[in-house]
FIGULO-337576 format. One line per 10 residues: number of its first residue (from 1); their letters; for each residue x, y, z of N, C-alpha, C. Coordinates in steps of 0.02 Angstrom, whole numbers. Example, Ala and Ser with C-alpha at 12.3 -4.5 7.8 and 13.67 -1.06 7.14 Angstrom:
# residues 2
1 = as = 660 -284 390 615 -225 390 660 -165 390  642 -112 354 684 -53 357 645 2 394
END
This chain:
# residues 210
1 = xxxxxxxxxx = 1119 -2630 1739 1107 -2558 1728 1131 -2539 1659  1101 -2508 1602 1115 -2459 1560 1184 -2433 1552  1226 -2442 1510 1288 -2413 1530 1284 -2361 1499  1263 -2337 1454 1230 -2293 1423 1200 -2202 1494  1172 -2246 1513 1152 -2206 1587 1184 -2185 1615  1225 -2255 1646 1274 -2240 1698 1345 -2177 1682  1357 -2184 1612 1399 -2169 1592 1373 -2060 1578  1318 -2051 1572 1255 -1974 1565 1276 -1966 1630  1281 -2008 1684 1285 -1982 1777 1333 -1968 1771  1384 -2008 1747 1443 -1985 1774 1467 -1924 1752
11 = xxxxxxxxxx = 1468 -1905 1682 1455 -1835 1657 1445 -1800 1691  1366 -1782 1703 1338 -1741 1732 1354 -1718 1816  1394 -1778 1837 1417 -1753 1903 1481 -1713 1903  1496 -1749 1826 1574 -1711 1807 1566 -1629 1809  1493 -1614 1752 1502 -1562 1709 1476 -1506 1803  1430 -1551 1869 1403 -1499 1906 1450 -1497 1950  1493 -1535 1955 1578 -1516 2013 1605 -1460 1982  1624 -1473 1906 1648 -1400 1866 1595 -1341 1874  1558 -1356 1856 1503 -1289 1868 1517 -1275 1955  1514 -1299 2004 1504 -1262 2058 1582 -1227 2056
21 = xxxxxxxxxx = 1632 -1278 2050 1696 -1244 2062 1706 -1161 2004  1683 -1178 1967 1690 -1124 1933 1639 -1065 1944  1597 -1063 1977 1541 -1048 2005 1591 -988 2087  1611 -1045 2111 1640 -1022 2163 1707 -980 2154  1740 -991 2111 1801 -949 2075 1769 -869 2069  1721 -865 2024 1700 -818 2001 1662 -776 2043  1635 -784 2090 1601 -779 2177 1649 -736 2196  1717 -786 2190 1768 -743 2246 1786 -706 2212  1790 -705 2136 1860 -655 2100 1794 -571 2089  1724 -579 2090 1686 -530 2112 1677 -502 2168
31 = xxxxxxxxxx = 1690 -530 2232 1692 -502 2308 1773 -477 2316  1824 -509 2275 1889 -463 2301 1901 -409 2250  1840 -418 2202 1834 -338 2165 1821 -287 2205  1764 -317 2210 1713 -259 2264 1759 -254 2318  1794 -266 2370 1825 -258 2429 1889 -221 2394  1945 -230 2338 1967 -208 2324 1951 -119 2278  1907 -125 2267 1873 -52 2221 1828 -23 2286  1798 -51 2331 1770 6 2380 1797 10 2440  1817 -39 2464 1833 -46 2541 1885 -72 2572  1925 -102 2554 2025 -97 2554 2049 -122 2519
41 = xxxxxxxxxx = 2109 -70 2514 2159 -107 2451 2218 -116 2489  2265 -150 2461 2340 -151 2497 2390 -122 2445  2423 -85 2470 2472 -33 2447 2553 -64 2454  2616 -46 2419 2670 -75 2473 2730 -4 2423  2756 21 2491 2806 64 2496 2857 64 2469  2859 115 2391 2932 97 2373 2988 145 2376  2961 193 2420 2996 277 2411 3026 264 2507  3063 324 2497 3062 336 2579 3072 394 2605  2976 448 2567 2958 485 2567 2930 510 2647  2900 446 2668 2883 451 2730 2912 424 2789
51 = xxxxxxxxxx = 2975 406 2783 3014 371 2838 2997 444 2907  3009 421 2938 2996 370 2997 2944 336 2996  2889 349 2962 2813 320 2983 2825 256 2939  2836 261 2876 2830 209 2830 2903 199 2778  2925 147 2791 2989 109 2772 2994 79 2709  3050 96 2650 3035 48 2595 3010 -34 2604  2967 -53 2580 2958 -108 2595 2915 -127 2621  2875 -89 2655 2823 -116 2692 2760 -122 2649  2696 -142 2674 2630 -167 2645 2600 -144 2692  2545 -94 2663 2495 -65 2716 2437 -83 2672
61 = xxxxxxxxxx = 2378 -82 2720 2297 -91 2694 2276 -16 2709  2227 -6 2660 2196 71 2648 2127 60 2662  2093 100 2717 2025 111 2713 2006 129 2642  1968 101 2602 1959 162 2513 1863 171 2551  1821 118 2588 1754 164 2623 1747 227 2649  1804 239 2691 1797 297 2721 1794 381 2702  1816 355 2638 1814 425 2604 1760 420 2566  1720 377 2571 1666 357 2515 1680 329 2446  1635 270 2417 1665 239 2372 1665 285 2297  1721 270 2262 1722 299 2195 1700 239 2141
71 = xxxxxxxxxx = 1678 254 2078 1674 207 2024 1726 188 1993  1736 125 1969 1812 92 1975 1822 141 1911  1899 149 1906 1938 183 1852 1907 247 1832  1874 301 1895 1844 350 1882 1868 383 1961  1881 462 1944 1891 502 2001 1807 519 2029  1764 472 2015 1675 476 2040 1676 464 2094  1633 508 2150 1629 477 2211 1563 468 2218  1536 401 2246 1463 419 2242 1424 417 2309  1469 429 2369 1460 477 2424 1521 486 2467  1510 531 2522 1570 548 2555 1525 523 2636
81 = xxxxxxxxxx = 1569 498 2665 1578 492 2761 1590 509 2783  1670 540 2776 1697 583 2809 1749 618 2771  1794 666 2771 1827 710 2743 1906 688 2789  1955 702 2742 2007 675 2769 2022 740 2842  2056 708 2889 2071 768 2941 2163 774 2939  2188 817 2957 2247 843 2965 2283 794 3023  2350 787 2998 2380 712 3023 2360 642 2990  2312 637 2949 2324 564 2926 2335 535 2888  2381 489 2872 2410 462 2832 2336 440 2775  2379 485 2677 2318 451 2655 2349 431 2576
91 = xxxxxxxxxx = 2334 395 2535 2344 394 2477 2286 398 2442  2320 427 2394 2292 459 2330 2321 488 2254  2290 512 2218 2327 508 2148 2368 586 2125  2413 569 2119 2459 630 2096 2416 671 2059  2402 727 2071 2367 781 2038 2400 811 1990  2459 811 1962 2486 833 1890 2476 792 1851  2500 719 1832 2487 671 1777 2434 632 1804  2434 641 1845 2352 579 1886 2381 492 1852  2427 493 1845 2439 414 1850 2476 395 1908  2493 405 1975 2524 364 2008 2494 372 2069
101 = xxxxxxxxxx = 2517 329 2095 2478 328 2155 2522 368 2223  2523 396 2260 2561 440 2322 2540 417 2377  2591 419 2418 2551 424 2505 2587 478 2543  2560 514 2574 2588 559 2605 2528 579 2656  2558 656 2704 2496 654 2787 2476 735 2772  2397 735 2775 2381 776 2774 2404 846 2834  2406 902 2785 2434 939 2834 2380 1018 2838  2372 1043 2779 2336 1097 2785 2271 1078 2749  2203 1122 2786 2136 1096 2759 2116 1152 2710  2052 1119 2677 2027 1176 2650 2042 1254 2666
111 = xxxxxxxxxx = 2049 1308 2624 2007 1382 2652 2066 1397 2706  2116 1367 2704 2183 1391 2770 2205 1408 2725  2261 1465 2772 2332 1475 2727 2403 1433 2744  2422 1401 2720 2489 1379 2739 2556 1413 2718  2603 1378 2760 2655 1434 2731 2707 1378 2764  2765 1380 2726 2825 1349 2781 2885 1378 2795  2908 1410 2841 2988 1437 2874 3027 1414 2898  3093 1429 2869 3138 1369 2894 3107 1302 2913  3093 1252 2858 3046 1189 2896 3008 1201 2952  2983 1240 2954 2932 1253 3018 2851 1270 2992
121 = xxxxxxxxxx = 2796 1216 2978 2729 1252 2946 2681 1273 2987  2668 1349 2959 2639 1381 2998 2573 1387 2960  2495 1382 2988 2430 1379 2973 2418 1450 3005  2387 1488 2946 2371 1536 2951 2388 1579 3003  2446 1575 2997 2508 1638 3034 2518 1617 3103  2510 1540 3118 2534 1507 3169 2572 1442 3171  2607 1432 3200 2665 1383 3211 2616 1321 3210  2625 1267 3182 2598 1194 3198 2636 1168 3226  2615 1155 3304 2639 1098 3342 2624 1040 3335  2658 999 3392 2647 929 3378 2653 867 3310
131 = xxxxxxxxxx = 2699 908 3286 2720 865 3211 2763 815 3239  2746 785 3281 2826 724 3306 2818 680 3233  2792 668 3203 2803 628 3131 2849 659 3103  2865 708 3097 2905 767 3051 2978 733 3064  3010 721 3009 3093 700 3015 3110 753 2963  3183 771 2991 3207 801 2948 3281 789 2941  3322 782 2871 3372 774 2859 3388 789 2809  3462 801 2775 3482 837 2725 3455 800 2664  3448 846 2624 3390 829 2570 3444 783 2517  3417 745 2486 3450 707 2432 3450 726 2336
141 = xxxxxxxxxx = 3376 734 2348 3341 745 2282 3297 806 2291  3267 809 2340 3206 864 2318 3248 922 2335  3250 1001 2306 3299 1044 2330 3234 1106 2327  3242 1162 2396 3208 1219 2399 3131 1205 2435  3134 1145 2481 3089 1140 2515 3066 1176 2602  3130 1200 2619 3142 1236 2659 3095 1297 2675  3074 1328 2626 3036 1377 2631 2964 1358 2597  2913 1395 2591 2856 1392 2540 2805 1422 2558  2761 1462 2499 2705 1510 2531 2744 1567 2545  2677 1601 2573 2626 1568 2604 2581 1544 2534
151 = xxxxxxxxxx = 2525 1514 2557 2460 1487 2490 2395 1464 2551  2352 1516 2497 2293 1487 2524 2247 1420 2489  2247 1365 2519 2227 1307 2493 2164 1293 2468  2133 1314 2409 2065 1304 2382 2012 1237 2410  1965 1248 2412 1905 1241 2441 1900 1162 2416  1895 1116 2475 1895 1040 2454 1944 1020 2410  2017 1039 2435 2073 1012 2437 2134 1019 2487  2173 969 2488 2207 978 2524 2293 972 2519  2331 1014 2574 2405 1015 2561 2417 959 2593  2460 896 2549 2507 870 2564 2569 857 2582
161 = xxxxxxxxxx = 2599 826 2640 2672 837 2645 2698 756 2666  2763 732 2663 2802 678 2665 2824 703 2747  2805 636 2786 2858 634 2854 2929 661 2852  2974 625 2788 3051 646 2783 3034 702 2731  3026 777 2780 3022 822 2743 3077 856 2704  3120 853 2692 3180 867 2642 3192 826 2601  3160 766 2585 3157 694 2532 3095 678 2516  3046 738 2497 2998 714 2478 2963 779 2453  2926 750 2387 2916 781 2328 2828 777 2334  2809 830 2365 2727 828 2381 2711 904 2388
171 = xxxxxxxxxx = 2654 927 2406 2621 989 2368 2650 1079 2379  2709 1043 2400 2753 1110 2407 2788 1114 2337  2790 1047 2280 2817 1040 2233 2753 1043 2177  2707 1006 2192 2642 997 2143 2580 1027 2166  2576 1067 2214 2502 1100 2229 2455 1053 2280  2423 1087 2295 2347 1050 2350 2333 1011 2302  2306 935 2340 2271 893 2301 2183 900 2328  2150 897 2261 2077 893 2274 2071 859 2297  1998 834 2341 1970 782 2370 1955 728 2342  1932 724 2262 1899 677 2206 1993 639 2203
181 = xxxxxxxxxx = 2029 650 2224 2099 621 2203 2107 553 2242  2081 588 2331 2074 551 2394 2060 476 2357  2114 413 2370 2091 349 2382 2082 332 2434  2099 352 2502 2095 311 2570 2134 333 2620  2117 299 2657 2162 325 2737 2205 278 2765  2257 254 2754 2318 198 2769 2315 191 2845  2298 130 2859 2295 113 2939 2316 75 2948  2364 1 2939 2379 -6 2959 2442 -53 2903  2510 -69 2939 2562 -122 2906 2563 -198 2899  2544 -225 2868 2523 -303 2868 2595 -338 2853
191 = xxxxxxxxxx = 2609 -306 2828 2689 -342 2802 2755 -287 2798  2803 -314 2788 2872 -273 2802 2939 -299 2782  2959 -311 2743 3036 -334 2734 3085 -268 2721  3137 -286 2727 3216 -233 2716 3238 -270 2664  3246 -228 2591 3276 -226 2516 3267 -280 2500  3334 -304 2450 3348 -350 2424 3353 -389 2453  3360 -394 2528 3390 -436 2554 3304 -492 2570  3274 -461 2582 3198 -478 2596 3211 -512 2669  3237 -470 2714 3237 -515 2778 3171 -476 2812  3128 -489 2826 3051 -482 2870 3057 -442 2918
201 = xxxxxxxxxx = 3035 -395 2924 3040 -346 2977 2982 -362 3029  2986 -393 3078 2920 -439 3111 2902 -384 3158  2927 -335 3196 2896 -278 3226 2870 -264 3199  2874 -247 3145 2833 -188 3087 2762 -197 3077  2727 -283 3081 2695 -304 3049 2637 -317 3107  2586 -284 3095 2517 -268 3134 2526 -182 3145  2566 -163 3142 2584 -95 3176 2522 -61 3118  2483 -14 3189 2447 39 3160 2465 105 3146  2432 149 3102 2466 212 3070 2425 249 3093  2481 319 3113 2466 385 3160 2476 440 3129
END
């Protein structure tokens, strides 16, 4: 045989193993775009804005479909599914500097008035029940959250609030967030450790968000 030949095969099987593998790299690093820019991202908790629900430390996955997809690195939506509803846990982008990312639970909708008394929020001149998410304890950092409003919440946006309502800095401090802000609806905890210590919080981990 040609060594000449033999030696073109071997190449060429070289250069089409590299081509597929690299082929296949690039496959995946485009499908965990797309799944990451439209349809979940994973988030992980560094505040403990929302304790009880969500713990420093943990790793949650975000519906980002359900609100309809946006164009990457653009507040664009280029449709909507559904509109966030009151009670659910959602992240989205701080509406004063729009660089960071927040999670906190929707509380008042469009076109309502909210108002809060003595930690107690009342929707348009009624008491909201059923907040069992609601913790409350002496405040650390955020001060004068106690009261607020009333405010009527402009049209396709919404008031945000933190579970640990006396430790958390959300639209009683920065205003209703628009809808175009909305990244997603946090459902569920995939992962979980406690501090420095990184010991695994193994309850935590499958647990769905309410």
């Amino acid at each position: 045989m040609n060594t000449t030949n033999q030696t073109n095969r071997v190449q060429g099987k070289k250069k089409s193993t590299f081509r597929e593998y690299t082929e296949a790299i690039l496959i995946a690093l485009v499908l965990a775009f797309i799944i990451r820019s439209f349809i979940v991202q994973a988030f992980k908790i560094p505040s403990g804005s929302m304790i009880p629900t969500l713990l420093v430390g943990d790793h949650i996955l975000v519906n980002k479909f359900i609100f309809g997809p946006q164009i990457p690195f653009t507040t664009v939506r280029l449709f909507s599914f559904q509109k966030p509803e009151r009670g659910e846990v959602v992240v989205f982008l701080e509406p004063t500097e729009r660089k960071k990312d927040f999670i906190k639970r929707v509380i008042g909708l469009p076109g309502e008035t909210i108002q809060v008394i003595n930690r107690k929020v009342h929707i348009n001149g009624k008491p909201l029940n059923d907040e069992e998410y609601a913790y409350h304890a002496s405040s650390r950092f955020v001060r004068g959250l106690d009261n607020h409003g009333p405010m009527k919440i402009p049209e396709n946006s919404y008031f945000m609030m933190g579970d640990n309502r006396e430790n958390s800095s959300d639209s009683r401090v920065w205003g209703p967030v628009p809808f175009e802000l909305m990244k997603g609806k946090a459902f569920m905890i995939y992962w979980s450790w406690n501090g420095p210590e990184r010991n695994v919080r193994w309850s935590r981990i499958g647990d769905l968000l309410h």
